[in-house]
C-alpha positions in Angstrom: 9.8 -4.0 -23.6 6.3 -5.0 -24.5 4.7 -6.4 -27.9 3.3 -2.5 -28.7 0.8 -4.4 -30.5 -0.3 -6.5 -28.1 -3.3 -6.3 -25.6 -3.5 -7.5 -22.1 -5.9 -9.7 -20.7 -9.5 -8.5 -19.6 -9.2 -6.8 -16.1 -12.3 -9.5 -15.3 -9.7 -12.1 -15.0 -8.2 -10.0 -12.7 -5.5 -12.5 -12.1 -3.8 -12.7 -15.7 -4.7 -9.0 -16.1 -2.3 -8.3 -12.8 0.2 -10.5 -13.8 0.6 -9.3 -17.4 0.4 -5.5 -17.0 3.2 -5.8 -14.1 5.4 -7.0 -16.8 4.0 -4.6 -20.0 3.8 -1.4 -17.9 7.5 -2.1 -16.6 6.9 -2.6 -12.6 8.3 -5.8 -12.1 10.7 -8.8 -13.5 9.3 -11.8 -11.8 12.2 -13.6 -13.9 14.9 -13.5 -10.8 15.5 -17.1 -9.9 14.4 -17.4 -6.4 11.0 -18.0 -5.9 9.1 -15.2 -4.4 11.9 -12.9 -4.9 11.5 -10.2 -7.8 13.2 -7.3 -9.4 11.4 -3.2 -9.6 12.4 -2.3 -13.4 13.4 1.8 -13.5 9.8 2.6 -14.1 8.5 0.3 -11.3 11.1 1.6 -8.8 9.6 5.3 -9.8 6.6 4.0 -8.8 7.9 3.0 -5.1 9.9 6.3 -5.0 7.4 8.7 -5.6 5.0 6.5 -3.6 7.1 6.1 -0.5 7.6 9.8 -0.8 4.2 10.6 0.2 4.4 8.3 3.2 8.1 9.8 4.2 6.5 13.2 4.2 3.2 12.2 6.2 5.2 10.5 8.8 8.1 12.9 8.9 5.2 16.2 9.6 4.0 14.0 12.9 7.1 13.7 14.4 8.2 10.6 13.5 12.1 10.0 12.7 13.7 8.1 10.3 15.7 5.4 11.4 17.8 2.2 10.4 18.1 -1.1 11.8 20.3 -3.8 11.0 19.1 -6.9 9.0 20.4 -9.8 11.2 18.9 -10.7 14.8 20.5 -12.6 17.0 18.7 -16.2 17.9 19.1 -15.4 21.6 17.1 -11.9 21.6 15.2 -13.4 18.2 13.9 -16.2 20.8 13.1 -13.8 24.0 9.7 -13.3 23.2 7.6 -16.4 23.0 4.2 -15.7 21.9 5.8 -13.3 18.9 7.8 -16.0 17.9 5.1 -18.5 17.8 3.4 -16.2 15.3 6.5 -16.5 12.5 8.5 -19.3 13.8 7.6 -20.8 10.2 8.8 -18.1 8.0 12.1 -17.1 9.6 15.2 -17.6 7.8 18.0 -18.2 9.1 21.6 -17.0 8.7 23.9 -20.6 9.9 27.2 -19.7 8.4 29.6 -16.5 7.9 31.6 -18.4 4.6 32.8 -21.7 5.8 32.5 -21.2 9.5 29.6 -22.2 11.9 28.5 -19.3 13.1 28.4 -19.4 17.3 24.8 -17.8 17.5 22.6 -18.2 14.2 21.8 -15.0 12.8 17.4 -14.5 11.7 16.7 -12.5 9.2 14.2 -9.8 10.1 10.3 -11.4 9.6 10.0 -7.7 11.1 11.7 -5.6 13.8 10.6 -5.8 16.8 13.2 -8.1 18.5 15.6 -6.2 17.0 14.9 -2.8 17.8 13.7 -3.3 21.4 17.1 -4.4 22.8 18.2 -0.9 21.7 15.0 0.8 23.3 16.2 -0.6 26.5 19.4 1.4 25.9 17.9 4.6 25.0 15.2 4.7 27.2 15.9 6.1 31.2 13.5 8.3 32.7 9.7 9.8 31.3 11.8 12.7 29.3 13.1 10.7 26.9 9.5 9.3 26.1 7.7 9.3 23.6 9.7 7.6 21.3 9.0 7.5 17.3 10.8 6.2 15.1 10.1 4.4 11.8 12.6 2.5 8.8 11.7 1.2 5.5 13.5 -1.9 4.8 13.6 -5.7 3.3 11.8 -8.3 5.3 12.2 -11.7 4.6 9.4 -14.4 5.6 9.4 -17.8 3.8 5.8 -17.7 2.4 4.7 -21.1 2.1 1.4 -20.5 0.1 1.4 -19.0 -3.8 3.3 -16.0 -4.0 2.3 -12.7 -6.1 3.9 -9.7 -6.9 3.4 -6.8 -4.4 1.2 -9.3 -2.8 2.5 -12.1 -1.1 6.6 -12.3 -1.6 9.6 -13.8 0.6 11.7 -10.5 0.5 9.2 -7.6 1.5 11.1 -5.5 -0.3 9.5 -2.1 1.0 8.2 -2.2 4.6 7.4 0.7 6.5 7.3 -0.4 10.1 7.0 2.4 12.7 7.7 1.7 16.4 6.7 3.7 19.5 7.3 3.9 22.9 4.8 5.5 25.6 4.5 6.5 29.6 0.9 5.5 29.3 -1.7 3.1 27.5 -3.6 5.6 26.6 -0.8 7.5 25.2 -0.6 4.2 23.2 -3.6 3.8 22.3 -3.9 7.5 20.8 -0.8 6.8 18.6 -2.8 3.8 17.1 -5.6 6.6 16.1 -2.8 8.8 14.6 -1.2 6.2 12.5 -4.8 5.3 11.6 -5.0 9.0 10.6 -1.8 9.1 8.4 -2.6 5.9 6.7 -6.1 7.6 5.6 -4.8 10.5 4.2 -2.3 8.2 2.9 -4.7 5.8 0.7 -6.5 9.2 0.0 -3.6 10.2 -1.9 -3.5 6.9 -3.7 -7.3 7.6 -4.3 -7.5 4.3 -2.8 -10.8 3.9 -0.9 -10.2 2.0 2.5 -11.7 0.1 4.9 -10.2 -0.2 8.9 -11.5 -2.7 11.1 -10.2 -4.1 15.0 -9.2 -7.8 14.1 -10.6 -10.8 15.9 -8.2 -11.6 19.1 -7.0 -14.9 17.4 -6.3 -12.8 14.3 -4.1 -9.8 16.0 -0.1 -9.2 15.6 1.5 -12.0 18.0 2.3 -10.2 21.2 -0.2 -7.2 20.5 -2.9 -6.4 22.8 -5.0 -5.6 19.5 -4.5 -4.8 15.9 -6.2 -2.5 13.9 -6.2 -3.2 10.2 -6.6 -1.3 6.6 -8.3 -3.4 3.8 -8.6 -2.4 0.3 -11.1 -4.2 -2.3 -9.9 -5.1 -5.3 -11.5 -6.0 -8.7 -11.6 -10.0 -8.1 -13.6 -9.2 -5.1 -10.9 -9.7 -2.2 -9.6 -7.8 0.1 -5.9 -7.4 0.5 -4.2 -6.0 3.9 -2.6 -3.0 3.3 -1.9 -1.8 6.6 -2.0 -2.6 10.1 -1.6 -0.7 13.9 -1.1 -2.8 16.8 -0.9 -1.6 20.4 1.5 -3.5 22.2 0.9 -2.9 25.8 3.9 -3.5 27.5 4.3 -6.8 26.3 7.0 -6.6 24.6 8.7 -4.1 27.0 8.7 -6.5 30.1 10.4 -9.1 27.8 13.0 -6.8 26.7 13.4 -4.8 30.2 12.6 -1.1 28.5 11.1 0.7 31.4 11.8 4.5 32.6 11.6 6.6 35.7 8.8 8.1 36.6 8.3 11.7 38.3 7.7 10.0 41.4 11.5 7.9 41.0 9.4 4.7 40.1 10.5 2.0 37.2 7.6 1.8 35.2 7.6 -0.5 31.8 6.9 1.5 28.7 3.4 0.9 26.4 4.8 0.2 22.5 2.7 0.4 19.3 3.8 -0.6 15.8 2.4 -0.5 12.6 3.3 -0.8 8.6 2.5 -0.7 5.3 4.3 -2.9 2.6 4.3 -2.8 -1.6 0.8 -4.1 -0.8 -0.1 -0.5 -1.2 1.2 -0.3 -4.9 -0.8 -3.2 -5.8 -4.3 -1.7 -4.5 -3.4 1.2 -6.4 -2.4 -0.8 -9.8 -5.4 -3.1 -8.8 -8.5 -0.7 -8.1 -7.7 2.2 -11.0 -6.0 0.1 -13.6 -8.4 -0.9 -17.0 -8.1 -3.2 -20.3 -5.4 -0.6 -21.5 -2.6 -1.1 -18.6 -2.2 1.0 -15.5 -3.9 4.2 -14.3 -2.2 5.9 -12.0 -3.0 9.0 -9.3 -0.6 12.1 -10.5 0.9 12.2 -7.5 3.1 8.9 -8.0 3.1 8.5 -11.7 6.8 8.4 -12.4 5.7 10.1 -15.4 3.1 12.7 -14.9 3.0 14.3 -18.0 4.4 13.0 -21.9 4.7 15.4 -24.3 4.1 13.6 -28.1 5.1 15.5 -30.9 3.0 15.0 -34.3 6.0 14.9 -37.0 5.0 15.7 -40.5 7.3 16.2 -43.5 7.0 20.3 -42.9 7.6 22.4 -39.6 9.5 18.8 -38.1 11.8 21.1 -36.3 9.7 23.5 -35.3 7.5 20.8 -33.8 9.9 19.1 -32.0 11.5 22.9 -30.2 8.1 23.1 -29.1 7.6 19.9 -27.6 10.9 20.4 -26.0 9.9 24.1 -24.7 6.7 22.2 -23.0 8.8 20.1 -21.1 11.3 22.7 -20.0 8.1 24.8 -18.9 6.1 22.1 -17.3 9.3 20.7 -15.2 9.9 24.4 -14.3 7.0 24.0 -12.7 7.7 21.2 -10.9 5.9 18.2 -13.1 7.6 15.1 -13.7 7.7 15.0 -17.7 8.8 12.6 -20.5 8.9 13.9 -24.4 8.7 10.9 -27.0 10.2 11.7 -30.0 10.8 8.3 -30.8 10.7 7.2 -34.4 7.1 5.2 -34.0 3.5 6.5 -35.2 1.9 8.1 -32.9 -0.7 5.2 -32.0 2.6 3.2 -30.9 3.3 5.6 -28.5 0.4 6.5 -26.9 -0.2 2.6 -26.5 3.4 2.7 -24.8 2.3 5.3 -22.6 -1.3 4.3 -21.5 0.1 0.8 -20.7 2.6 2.7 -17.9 -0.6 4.7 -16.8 0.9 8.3 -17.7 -2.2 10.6 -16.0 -1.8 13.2 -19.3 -0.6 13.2 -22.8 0.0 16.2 -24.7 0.2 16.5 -28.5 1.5 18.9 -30.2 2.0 19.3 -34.3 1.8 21.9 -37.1 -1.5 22.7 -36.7 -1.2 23.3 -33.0 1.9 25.3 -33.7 -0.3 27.7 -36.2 -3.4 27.8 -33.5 -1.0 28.5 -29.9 -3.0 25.5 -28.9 -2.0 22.0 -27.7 -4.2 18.5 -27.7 -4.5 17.5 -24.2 -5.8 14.0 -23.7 -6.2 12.4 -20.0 -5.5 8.6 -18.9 -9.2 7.6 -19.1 -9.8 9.8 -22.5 -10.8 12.8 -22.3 -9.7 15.4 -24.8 -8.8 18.9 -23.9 -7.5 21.9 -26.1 -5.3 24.1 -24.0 -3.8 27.0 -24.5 -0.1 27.5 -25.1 0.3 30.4 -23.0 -0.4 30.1 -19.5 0.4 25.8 -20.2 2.2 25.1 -17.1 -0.6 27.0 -15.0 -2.9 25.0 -16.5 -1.8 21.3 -16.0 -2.1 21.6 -12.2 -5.8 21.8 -12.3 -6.3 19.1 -14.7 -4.7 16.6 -13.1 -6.2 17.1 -9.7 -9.6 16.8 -11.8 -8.1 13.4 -12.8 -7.1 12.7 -9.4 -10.6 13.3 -8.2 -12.6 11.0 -10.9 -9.9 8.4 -9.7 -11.2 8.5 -6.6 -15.2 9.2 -7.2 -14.7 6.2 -9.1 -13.0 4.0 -6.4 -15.3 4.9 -4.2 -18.4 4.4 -6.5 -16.9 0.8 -6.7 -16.2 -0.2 -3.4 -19.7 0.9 -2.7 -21.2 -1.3 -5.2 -19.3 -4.6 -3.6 -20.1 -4.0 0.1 -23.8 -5.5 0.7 -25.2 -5.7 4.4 -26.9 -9.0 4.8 -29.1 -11.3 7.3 -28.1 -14.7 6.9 -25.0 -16.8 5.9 -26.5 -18.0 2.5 -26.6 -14.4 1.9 -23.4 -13.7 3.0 -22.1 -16.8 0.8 -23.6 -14.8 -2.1 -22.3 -11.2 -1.2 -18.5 -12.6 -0.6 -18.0 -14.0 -4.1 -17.7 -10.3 -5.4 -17.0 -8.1 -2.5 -17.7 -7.5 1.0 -20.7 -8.8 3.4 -21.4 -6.9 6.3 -23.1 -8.8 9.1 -24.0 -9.1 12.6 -21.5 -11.3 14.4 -21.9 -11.9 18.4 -18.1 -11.7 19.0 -17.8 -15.8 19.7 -15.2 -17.6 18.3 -17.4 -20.4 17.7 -19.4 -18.3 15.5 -17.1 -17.3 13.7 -15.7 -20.4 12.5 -19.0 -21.3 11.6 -19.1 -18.0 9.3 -15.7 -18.5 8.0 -16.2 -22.4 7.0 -20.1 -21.7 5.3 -18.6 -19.0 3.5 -14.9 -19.9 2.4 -14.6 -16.3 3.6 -12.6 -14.4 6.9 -14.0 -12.0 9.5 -12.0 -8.6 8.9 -13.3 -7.1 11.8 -15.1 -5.2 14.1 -15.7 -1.4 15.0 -15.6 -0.9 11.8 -14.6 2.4 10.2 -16.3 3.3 6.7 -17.7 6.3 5.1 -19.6 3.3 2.9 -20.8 1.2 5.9 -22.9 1.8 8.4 -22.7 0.4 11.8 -25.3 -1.1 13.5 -26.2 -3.5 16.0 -28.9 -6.8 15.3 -28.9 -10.6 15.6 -26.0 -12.5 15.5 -26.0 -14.7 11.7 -25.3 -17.9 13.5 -26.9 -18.1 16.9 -29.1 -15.3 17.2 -27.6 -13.4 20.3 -26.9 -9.2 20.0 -23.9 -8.8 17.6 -22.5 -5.3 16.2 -21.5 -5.0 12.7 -18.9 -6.9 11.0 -17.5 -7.2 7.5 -16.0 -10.5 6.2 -15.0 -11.1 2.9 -12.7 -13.3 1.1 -8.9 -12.2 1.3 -5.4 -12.5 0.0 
């Protein structure tokens, strides 16, 4: 696919770097002729697979069940709920004709589910024993994105949207299933070795219809954050629109308390975006759609031999459950480790004649170090070094995103601090204050109660106007 002589742009011009290595490393064709619309090649969609897996599993383990909603909502329940429609009543499309024939009631097509799945909760939901409810779907969302559209980033088809929906006798039932999807998306990101960043968004800045919204932020290299998850607790907003309400033990109608939250192909991006270097990707093991390639070192003698070996690797490795890819293409060996360091394979293995002779393999991992392993006791092995790798991933991520966040005292600092990373400040809570902050910096207030291994809540002056404020990160965003 790529020139395999070519190199990428720096990753300091993050934005040509991102661009380019979605194309070399085989993640996306932005070529499909809609704008904002794009295509996952094999290796890409192996990528999302092994990714979504993770989430799937997390999700699955805290009783959550898988579910699936149709794609077309009806403009009269679309329209019930008037504050949540305000929020997208720009991006919907809208579905006008079935082939040549006006349709009688204009079909939307999901922005995101809520008006679509709620009419059904009304159904399913009678007295307190059928509560909670849990259910979650990933699916395509279509918004009509107005403003530049990115890969992963910003797109009209959301192509991968996990949106999980809940339904609850209490608030405070509610409200604890916020701190539990909170939960899963940190040991989610964890996986990714994706350090995060959680935050309670400004009351103009929550989910239309939510009583708050939680949110997850990642860093990346430019220096802005990007939203890669949300949890919103809907109070029973949307259930007094959509008449879900259940029986109490007493015999009382009482409406129910709702929560949703996602996470989109945003999550792919941090990961591409934070590990990745001048060579192409890096991935975490865990959702590398190759984990492991095995490279045999062909010479004029033992070419056979060589190549049964590298075969036997595989066969032993996938035996033990590793996801594994032998290259015996007909290209020196610098072409294919160039091939396979673009893609961001964690571990290459390479194996010739002199290997074959010592019962040893070459071992080299994504970010260059050199092992010599053992043939014997191989598959045993691997495990253990790529958790290693998986761990100087995330020391590394971390390290970063430590390096970027810088507490400050004043706007002019927090000017400074924004154009690489994240400026934590005191904010009072006022809305005027806040646009004051957001239009001397050119930046946005994540957030509040902020939640950080690598910041440190506190409570001091307010930037602007001097009155007690609590800790608050801002930074420029996606």
């Amino acid at each position: 696919m790529e020139d395999e002589t070519g190199s990428l742009p720096p990753k300091s011009d993050f934005s040509a770097w991102y661009n380019d290595v979605l194309w070399r490393a085989e993640i996306m064709d932005v070529r499909y002729p809609v704008k904002g619309l794009y295509v996952w090649f094999p290796f890409g969609f192996g990528l999302r697979r092994h990714t979504y897996a993770i989430l799937r599993t997390l999700l699955d383990r805290s009783g959550h069940e898988e579910t699936l909603f149709p794609l077309l909502i009806p403009k009269n329940e679309f329209m019930k709920e008037a504050e949540h429609i305000k929020g997208f009543e720009e991006e919907v499309y809208w579905v006008t004709h079935g082939g040549l024939t006006e349709l009688d009631v204009p079909l939307a097509l999901r922005p995101t589910s809520e008006t679509a799945m709620y009419p059904m909760f009304a159904l399913w939901v009678r007295s307190h024993a059928d509560l909670p409810i849990k259910v979650y779907q990933i699916v395509n969302t279509f918004r009509y994105e107005t403003k530049h559209t990115r890969p992963l980033i910003r797109l009209r088809e959301i192509t991968s949207f996990k949106e999980a929906h809940t339904a609850h006798a209490t608030w405070e039932e509610a409200a604890a299933q916020v701190e539990t999807a909170l939960s899963l998306y940190t040991q989610f990101y964890d996986e990714l070795c994706v350090p995060v960043i959680i935050s309670r968004r400004p009351d103009w800045d929550r989910f239309p219809g939510a009583d708050y919204t939680m949110a997850v932020d990642a860093l990346m290299p430019d220096g802005r954050t990007l939203q890669v998850g949300t949890a919103h607790h809907l109070g029973t907003h949307f259930s007094k629109t959509f008449e879900i309400t259940y029986e109490d033990a007493a015999g009382e109608q009482q409406f129910v308390f709702q929560t949703c939250y996602g996470i989109s192909e945003r999550c792919i991006a941090a990961a591409i975006g934070v590990h990745g270097d001048d060579r192409g990707l890096v991935l975490p093991p865990k959702v590398a759609p190759v984990q492991v390639v095995v490279i045999p070192i062909i010479m004029k003698k033992q070419a056979d031999e060589v190549r049964a070996a590298a075969e036997a690797i595989r066969a032993e490795l996938e035996a033990a459950g590793l996801r594994v890819k032998v290259d015996d293409r007909d290209l020196r060996p610098g072409a294919k480790y160039y091939h396979w360091e673009m893609r961001g394979v964690p571990l290459r293995i390479e194996v010739g004649p002199r290997d074959l002779a010592a019962g040893t393999v070459v071992a080299a991992t994504r970010d260059g170090e050199k092992l010599t392993l053992e043939r014997p006791g191989l598959a045993a092995a691997i495990p253990g070094v790529l958790t290693a790798f998986a761990g100087k991933l995330r020391e590394r991520a971390e390290a970063s995103l430590t390096s970027r966040i810088v507490p400050v005292g004043s706007v002019e600092a927090a000017v400074e601090a924004t154009k690489t990373g994240i400026a934590v400040v005191h904010w009072c809570g006022d809305e005027a204050c806040a646009e004051a902050i957001e239009k001397e910096t050119t930046a946005s207030i994540l957030g509040t109660g902020v939640r950080s291994a690598h910041i440190e809540k506190s409570e001091g002056p307010c930037i602007v106007c001097g009155r007690p404020g609590t800790s608050t990160v801002i930074a420029r965003t996606y």
